[in-house]
C-alpha positions, 0 to 999 in steps of 0.5 A: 169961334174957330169955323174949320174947328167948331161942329157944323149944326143945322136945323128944321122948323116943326108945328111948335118946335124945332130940330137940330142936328150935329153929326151923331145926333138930332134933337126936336124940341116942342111947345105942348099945349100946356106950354111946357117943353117936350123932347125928342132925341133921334142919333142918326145911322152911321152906315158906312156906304152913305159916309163914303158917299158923303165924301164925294162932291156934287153925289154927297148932296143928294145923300144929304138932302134925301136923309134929311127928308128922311129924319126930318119926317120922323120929327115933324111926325112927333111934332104933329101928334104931340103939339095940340096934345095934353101930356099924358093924353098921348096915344098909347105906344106900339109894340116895338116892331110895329113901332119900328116899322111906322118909323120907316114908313115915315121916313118913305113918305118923307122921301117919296113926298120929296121927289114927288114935290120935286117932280111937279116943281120941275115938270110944270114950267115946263108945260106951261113954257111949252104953251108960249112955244109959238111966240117963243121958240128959240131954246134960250127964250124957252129955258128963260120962260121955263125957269121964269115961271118955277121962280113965279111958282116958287114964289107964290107958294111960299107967299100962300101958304105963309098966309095961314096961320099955322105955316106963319108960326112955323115960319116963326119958329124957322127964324128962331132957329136961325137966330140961335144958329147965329148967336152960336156962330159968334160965341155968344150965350145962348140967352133969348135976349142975345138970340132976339138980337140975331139975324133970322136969316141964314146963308145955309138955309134950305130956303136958299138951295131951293132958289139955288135949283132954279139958277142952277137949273136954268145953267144946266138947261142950256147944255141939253136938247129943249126939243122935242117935248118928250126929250125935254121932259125926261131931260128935265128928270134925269137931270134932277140928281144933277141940279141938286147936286150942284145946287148943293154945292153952291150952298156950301160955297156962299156959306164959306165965303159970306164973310169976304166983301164982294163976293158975300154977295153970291148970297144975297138972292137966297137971303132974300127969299128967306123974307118969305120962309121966315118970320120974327119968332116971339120969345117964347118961340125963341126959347124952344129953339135955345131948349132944343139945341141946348138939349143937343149939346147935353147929349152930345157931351155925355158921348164917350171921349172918342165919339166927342172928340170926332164932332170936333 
């Protein structure tokens, strides 16, 4: 398969299913109860001020990254109502105002939760390097500390939360959605016995850009004053659209040259934290994943010839 021709497509592990989503589209797929498959089909907005946007480097990732927050809470919302759920026992639908008015609502809680997630990730280091400041007041040993202990929290909260039992099948469902990805990179039928024999990881995974900010982050740090606290801190937050964007960036970049030697490598670190945010999924995990991205490209194919011939 031709890279610079084929449609780029990423996806969202959810409770029991996943999403995927190519340029127009995005498609939940979810296990219910009585282990049949569900649907959930979302085309995305096309608004040509976010388009625009997108075409500039460094600002397209924080558009990219708040309208995934955005979409992905609307799947995760259909999941989570509908995956312990009989068929037929669903909550009645609201009224299509009403209905139009949960779905930005949670599409606000997506984002605010995001920056509330992202405020606390990167202003609590920065307390806890502050602590040590005594021992180790030099800006360059606090910048160190500082990005030491968000890698430690990074860390640890991957590690806790994927003890529980429902977070491990969800991390489950997050290596087969990077199983199917793969298996479709290389052309190959998307069968479960074909998927099982792929990678569960993934150079453009968002478990990598996480990483990502705190390398980045740590570059960046160096740049600005460290002292006194509260400049540090507010640097700390202005600073956050600027950490995205480049980490971003990054992400793209690995993606692109994973397959040249040596600098395959640049990879490597976000790679191995997805040991932690993905789990080998079973086969009947793997088959929601296929039914899902499959249901994508139905979808997609039924496009006008105008529209599909944009995807390519």
């Amino acid at each position: 398969m031709n890279e610079q021709s084929a449609p780029v497509y990423g996806g969202q592990a959810l409770l029991e299913g996943v999403m995927f989503g190519g340029k127009d589209h995005t498609v939940t797929a979810i296990r219910r109860k009585d282990q049949s498959i569900d649907y959930y089909h979302l085309p995305r907005e096309q608004k040509p001020f976010l388009q625009n946007l997108k075409k500039i480097p460094f600002l397209r990732g924080v558009v990219a990254i708040v309208e995934a927050a955005a979409t992905g809470s609307k799947h995760l919302n259909f999941a989570s109502e509908r995956y312990d759920v009989m068929p037929g026992e669903e909550k009645e639908e609201e009224e299509e105002p009403s209905k139009l008015a949960m779905y930005l609502g949670v599409a606000l809680l997506g984002i605010i939760s995001f920056i509330f997630g992202k405020f606390v990730f990167t202003l609590v280091p920065v307390f806890l390097a502050e602590l040590f400041e005594f021992v180790i007041p030099s800006k360059t040993g606090q910048i160190l500390l500082e990005s030491g202990f968000k890698l430690i929290l990074l860390l640890c909260y991957i590690y806790f939360i994927s003890m529980t039992p429902l977070i491990k099948r969800v991390f489950q469902y997050h290596g087969a959605e990077h199983k199917v990805i793969n298996a479709y990179e290389q052309n190959l039928p998307l069968t479960v016995e074909n998927v099982q024999a792929q990678s569960r990881l993934h150079y453009r995974c968002g478990s990598s850009f996480m990483l990502f900010t705190v390398i980045v982050g740590m570059v960046v740090y160096f740049f600005v004053p460290a002292d006194p606290l509260w400049l540090r801190v507010v640097d700390r937050l202005l600073l956050i659209p600027v950490v995205l964007g480049i980490s971003f960036e990054v992400l793209q970049m690995t993606n692109k040259l994973r397959n040249i030697p040596v600098l395959r490598y640049l990879g490597y670190p976000g790679l191995a934290l997805q040991l932690l945010t993905t789990k080998p999924p079973m086969d009947d995990q793997v088959e929601v994943a296929i039914a899902s991205f499959q249901k994508l490209h139905e979808i997609e194919r039924h496009l006008p010839e105008k529209e599909q011939a944009e995807l390519v």
